[in-house]
Structures are given as structure tokens and as C-alpha cells.
C-alpha positions in Angstrom: -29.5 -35.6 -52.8 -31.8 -33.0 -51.5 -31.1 -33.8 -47.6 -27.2 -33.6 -48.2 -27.3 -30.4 -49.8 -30.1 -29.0 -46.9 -27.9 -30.6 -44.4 -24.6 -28.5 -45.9 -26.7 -25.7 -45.6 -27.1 -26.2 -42.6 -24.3 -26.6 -41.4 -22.4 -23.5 -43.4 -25.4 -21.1 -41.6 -24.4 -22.3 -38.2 -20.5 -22.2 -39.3 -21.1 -18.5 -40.3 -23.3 -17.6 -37.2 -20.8 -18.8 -35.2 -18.1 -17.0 -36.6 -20.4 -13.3 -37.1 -20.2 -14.0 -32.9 -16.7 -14.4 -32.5 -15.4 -11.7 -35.6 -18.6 -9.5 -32.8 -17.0 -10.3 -29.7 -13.3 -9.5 -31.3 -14.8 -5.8 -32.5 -16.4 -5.4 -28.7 -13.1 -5.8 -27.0 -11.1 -3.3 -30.0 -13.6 -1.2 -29.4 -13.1 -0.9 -25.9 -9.4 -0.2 -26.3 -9.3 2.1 -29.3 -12.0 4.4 -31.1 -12.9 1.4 -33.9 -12.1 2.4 -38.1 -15.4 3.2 -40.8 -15.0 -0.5 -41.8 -14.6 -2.3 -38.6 -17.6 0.0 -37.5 -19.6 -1.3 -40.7 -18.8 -4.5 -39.7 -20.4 -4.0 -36.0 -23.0 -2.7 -36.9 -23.9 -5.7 -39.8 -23.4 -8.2 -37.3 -25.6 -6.6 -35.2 -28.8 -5.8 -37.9 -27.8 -9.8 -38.9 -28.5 -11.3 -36.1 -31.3 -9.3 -35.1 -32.8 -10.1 -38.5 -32.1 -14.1 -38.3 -33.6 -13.9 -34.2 -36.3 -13.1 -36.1 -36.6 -14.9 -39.1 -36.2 -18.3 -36.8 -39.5 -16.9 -34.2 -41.5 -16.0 -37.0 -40.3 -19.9 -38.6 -40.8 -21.6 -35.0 -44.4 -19.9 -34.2 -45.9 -19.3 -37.8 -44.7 -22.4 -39.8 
């Protein structure tokens, strides 16, 4: 019971890593064509400090653990 639920963990962080780099790549190309809006320019920044944060979190898990 404990693998199944690491394994849906799993594969809901990668579901939601993938789709933080596609909602990314969809504010890169509004941005380009229009000054982007407070909340869409929350948003790109959060993505952003996120995936910093887990680039991170999975070099200090790969080296230190």
C-alpha cells in the first residue's frame, strides 16, 4: 500500500511539473505579444521560484542522500 501511494505521488509531481512548463511556455509567448496582467505575472514568476526551488531540492536529494 505504501509503494502505490509513493508511486501516485510520483506520478501527480511529474504531471504537475509538466504542466507548470507548458502553463510557462504559454505566459512566455503572451508575454511577448502583449504587456502580461498582475496575475498572469504572479503566475510567471511562481513557476519560475518553483522550479528553481525543486532543481534544487532534487541536487541536494541526488548528491546529499
Amino acid at each position: 500500500m505504501n509503494l502505490f501511494v509513493e508511486i501516485l505521488r510520483a506520478i501527480a509531481s511529474v504531471l504537475l511539473i509538466i504542466s507548470a512548463g507548458f502553463y510557462f511556455r504559454h505566459l512566455e509567448k503572451t508575454k511577448r505579444q502583449r504587456k502580461l496582467d498582475s496575475v498572469e505575472l504572479i503566475m510567471y514568476f511562481m513557476i519560475q521560484f518553483a522550479f528553481i526551488l525543486f532543481a534544487i531540492s532534487l541536487l541536494i536529494s541526488v548528491f546529499y542522500l
